[in-house]
N, C-alpha and C positions, 0 to 999 in steps of 0.2 A: 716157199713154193716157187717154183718156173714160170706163174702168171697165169695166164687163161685157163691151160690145158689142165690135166689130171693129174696135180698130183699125189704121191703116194706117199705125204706122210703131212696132211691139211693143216693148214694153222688151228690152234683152237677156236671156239666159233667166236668169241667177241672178237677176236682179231681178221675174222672172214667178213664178218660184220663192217666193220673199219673199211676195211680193203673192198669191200665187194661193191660199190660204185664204180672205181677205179677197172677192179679186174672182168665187169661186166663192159663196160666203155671199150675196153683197149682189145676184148673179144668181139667184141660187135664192128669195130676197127678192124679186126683180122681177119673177118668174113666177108667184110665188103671187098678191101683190097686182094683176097683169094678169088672171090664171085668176077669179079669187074674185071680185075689184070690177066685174066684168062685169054690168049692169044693177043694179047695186047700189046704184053709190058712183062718184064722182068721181076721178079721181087726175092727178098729171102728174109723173113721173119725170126726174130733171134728174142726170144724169153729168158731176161736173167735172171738167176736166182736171186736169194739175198744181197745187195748190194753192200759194198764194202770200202771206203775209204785207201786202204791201207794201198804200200806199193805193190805192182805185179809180182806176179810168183811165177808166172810162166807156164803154170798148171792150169789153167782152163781149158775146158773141153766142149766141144757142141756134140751133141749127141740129138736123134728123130725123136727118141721117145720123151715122152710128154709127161711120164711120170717117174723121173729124178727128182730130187730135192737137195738144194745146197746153197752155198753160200759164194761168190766171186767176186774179185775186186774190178772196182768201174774203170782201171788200164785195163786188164784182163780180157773184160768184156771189149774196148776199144778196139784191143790186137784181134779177136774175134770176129768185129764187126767187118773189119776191114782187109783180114783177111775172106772172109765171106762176099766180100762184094767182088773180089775179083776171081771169084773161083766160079767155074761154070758147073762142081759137083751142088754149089749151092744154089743154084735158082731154081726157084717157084719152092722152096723149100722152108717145114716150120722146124726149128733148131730150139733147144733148153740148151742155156751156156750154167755149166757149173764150171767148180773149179773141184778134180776129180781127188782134191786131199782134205775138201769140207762140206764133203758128203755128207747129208743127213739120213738115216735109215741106213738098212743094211743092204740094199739093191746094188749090186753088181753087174747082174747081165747086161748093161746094156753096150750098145754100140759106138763106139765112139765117132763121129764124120773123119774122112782121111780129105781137108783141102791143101 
């Protein structure tokens, strides 16, 4: 899964179980910093998928929609993060970074962000 948001293809439940401290926490983290940094402050929220050890592929994507499911390496995610901080398509904005060749399910449509 992407983290907080919805997504579309759930862990099984003892593994929700596991995680659901965690992904209760860092949702309750994502509603204060949305609620608070409202005309405030800047922000852009980036949910990874499965984390992965391995080298960049250069394939990761941030996409808005909340229900992707996959898997991305943590360079991947890095080049993401840091491409996102300097793009002005991305603030105040919530991002699922997969990596769009460990795709889980069969979900296609979605959008990919152009920063």
């Amino acid at each position: 899964p992407t983290g907080p948001g919805n997504p579309k293809d759930p862990p099984p439940p003892q593994v929700y179980e596991t995680l659901k401290p965690i992904l209760e926490a860092k949702e309750k983290a994502e509603d204060y910093l949305i609620k608070n940094a409202a005309g405030k402050m800047e922000y852009v929220i980036i949910r990874p998928g499965g984390l992965q050890s391995e080298p960049a592929t250069a394939t990761g994507v941030l996409t808005e929609d909340p229900t992707v499911c996959g898997a991305i390496t943590r360079s991947d995610v890095a080049q993401l993060v840091y491409k996102a901080c300097f793009s002005d398509e991305a603030k105040n904005k919530v991002y699922s970074a997969i990596d769009k060749d460990q795709q889980y399910g069969d979900k296609t449509d979605y959008e990919v962000a152009s920063l």
